[in-house]
N, C-alpha and C positions, 0 to 999 in steps of 0.2 A: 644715503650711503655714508659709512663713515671715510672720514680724509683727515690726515695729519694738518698740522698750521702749514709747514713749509708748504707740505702739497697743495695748502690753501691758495696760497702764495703764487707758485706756480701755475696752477691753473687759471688763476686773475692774471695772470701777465701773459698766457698761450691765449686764452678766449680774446683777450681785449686785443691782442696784436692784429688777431683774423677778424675781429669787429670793425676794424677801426684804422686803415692804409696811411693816417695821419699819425698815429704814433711811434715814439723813436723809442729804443731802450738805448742809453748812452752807461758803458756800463755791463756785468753780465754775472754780478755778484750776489742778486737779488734773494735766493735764499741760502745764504752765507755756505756752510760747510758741508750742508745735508744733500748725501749724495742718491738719496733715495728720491726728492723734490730736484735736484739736478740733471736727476735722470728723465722725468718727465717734462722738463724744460726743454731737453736739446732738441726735440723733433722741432720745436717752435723756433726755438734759437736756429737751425739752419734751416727751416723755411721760408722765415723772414730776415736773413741775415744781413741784408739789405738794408735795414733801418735799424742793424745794434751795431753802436761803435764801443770797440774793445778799445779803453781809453787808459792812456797811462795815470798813476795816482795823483792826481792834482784837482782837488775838490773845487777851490773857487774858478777854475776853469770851465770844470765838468757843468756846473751848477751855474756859471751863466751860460752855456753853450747850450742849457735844458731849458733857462727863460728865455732868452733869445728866441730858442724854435718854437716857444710857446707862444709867444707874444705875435710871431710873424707867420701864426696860424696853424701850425703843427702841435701835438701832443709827446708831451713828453716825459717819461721817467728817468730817474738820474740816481744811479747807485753808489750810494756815498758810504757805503761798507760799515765799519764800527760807529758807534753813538757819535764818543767822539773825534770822530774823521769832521764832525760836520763843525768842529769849529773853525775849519781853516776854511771855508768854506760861509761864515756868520756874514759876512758884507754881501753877498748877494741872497741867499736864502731871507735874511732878516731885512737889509736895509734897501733890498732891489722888489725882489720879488712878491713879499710882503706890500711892498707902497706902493706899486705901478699903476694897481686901477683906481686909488687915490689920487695918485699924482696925477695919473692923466685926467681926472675929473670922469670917470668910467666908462674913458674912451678904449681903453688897452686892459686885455685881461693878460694871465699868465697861468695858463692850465697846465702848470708843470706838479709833479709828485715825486718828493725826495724821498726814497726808500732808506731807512738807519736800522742796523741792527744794535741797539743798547739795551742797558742794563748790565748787572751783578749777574757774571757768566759763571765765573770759579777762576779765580789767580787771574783775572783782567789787570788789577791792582789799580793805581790811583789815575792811570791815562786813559784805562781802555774798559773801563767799569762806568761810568756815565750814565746816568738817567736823563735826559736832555728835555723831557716833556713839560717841567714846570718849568723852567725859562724860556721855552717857544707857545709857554700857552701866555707869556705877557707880548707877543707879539700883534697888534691887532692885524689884520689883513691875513693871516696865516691860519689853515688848519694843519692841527695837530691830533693822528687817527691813531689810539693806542687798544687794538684789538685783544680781547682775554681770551678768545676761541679760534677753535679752525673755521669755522663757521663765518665767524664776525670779518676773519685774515681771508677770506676769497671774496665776501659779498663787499668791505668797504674799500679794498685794495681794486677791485673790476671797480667801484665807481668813482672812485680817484682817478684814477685811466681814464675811463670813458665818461663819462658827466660833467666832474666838477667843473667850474669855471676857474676855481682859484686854487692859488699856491697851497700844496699840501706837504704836510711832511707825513711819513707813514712811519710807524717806529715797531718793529718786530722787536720780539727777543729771544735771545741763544737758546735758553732752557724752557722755551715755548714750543719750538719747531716739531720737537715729535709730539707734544698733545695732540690728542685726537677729540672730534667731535663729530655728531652730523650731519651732514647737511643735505637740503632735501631740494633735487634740482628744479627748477624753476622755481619755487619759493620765493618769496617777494620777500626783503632785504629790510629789518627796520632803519628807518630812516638815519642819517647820519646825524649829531647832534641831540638823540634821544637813548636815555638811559637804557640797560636791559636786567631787567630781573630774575637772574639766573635762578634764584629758588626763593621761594615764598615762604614769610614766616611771621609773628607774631610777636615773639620776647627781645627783640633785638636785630640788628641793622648794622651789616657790614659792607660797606661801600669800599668798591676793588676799582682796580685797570691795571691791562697786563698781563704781567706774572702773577700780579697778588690775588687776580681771579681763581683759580684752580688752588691757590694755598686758602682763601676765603671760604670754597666753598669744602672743601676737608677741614677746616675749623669746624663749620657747621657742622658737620653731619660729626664732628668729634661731641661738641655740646650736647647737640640732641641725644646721642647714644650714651658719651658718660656722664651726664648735668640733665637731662631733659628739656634742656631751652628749645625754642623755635626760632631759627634762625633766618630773616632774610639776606639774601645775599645783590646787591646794586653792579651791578657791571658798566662804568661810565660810557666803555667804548668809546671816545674822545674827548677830549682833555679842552679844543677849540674846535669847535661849540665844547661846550659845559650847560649838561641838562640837569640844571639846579631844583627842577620843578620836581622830578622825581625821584632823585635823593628827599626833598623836603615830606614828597607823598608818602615814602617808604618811613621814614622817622614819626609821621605824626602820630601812623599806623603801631610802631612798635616800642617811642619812648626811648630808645636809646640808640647809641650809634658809636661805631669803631670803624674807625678809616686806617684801611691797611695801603700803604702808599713806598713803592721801593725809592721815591724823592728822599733826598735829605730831608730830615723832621721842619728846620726853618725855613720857610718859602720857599716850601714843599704843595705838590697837587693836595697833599693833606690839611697842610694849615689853610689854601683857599678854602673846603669843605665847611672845615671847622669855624671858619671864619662865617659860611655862608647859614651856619644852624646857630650862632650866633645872633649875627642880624635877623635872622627870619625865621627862624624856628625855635627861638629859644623855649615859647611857652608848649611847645611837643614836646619838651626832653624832660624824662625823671629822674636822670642822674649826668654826671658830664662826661663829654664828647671825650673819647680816648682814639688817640694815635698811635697809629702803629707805624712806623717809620724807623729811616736808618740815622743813625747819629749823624754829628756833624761833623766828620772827620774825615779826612782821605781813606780810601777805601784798600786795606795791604792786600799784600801780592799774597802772605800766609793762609791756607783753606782755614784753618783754624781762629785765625784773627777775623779773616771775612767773614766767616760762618757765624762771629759774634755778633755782626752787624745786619745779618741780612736778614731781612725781613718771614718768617717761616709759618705755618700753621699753628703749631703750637705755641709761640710771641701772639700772635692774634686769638686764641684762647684764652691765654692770660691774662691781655685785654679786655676781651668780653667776660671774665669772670670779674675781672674790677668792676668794672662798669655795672654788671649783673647786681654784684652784692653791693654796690653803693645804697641802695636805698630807695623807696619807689617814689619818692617826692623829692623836689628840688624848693628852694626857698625862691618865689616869683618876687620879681619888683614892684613893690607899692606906687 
């Protein structure tokens, strides 16, 4: 059946509620403004309204009152609304909830999932436009789940809920929520921590997460129709784990590669990438690693100024035609 992200969204948080008498929603923000996905929430939300506390805005509250309940056996999700909402919120999500089954020698877990909605929405500007995923994926002890589909936003959102052991942050985004994709029920779920190959291809290698999924794979199918390239397209779907194996499998295969990444370009989910075909895949590539990313600039409130910056289909074109005409050999080290 097809289903929107949001209503991915939602459906991972009504199924896992009636799965599962130990989870809490602290919180009732979870797919932001989409009243289509809000709608199909509420039957769940006064079902079990017993275990959602509508909680005033105060994040590092929220966010330890989510480890806490995780830690003393409950599951819990915690809605920490915009990207970044979660930095007032950084001393327990990073410096608690991250260390706990460290710290206690893994005696104590913390099965809590912090829901964020970031990214480059349209006039967020420089407070409320945040990409959060490459500075929580330098967090060790922390996953960080950055879904490109509806598909990927119900199966890896139910196993954050229901499965994981550890602190997870989950990161939707604005201009995600009406994609549609679909999904086919009971389907077994790839696993969390492994790449997904949204389309297969031959000439070239465009590794996404996110937003930059659906802009990636309209690049493609731009190429193939007006250039005739073949295009793959890499879908990370988590940022922490990072499945470096097949990003490296998809490049050996096609020789080249564009990482489209809505991070800032410097220590950005991109420059790890590029970092990682660098070290390990250099002698795959026939021309060099192109980034597609957002400059390093605060991000304006102007549509017109952001629209410079943001990351698009046709910016990852561009790309891949660099990259394409570079050349089919690169000079190896002796």
């Amino acid at each position: 059946m097809k289903i929107s992200f949001a209503q991915g969204v939602a459906m991972a948080i009504s199924e896992s509620l009636a799965a599962d008498s130990r989870l809490l929603l602290i919180g009732n923000g979870f797919v932001g403004l989409n009243m289509e996905a809000r709608a199909l929430l509420e039957p769940a939300l006064r079902e079990f309204a017993d275990r959602i506390l509508v909680a005033p805005v105060s994040e590092l509250a929220l966010a330890g009152a989510g480890i806490g309940a995780a830690m003393a056996g409950q599951r819990a999700a915690v809605d920490l609304s915009t990207g970044s909402f979660i930095f007032q919120a950084f001393a327990q999500v990073v410096n608690e909830a991250a260390n706990v089954h460290y710290m206690s020698g893994g005696q104590t877990t913390a099965p809590v999932t912090f829901c964020s909605l970031a990214g480059m929405r349209s006039a967020g500007a420089a407070q409320h436009s945040h990409r959060i995923q490459a500075m929580l994926g330098q967090v060790p002890g922390l996953q960080v789940l950055v879904p490109g589909g509806a598909d990927d936003a119900y199966h890896m959102l139910k196993w954050a809920l229901l499965q994981s052991q550890n602190p997870t942050v989950f990161i939707s985004h604005a201009l995600l929520l009406g994609e549609t994709g679909e999904l086919t029920p009971g389907a077994p779920m790839l696993p969390v921590g492994k790449a997904r190959i949204r389309r297969e291809g031959r000439d070239l290698s465009i590794i996404a997460s996110s937003i930059t999924v659906p802009r990636a794979l309209e690049a493609a199918q731009s190429l193939e129709r007006d250039h005739g390239f073949s295009v793959e397209v890499v879908d990370l779907r988590s940022i922490a784990p990072l499945d470096r194996d097949t990003v490296l499998k998809s490049v050996a295969k096609t020789g080249r590669a564009v990482i489209a990444d809505e991070c800032h370009r410097s220590f950005g989910v991109a420059a790890e990438i590029a970092a990682t075909l660098a070290e390990e895949g250099l002698a795959y590539l026939k021309a060099p690693v192109c980034r597609v990313a957002v400059p390093d600039v605060p991000v304006p409130f102007s549509p017109p100024l952001e629209a410079e910056l943001t990351v698009t289909a046709d910016k990852i074109v561009a790309g891949a035609l660099k990259v394409l005409n570079a050349g089919s050999t690169m000079r190896r080290p002796v």
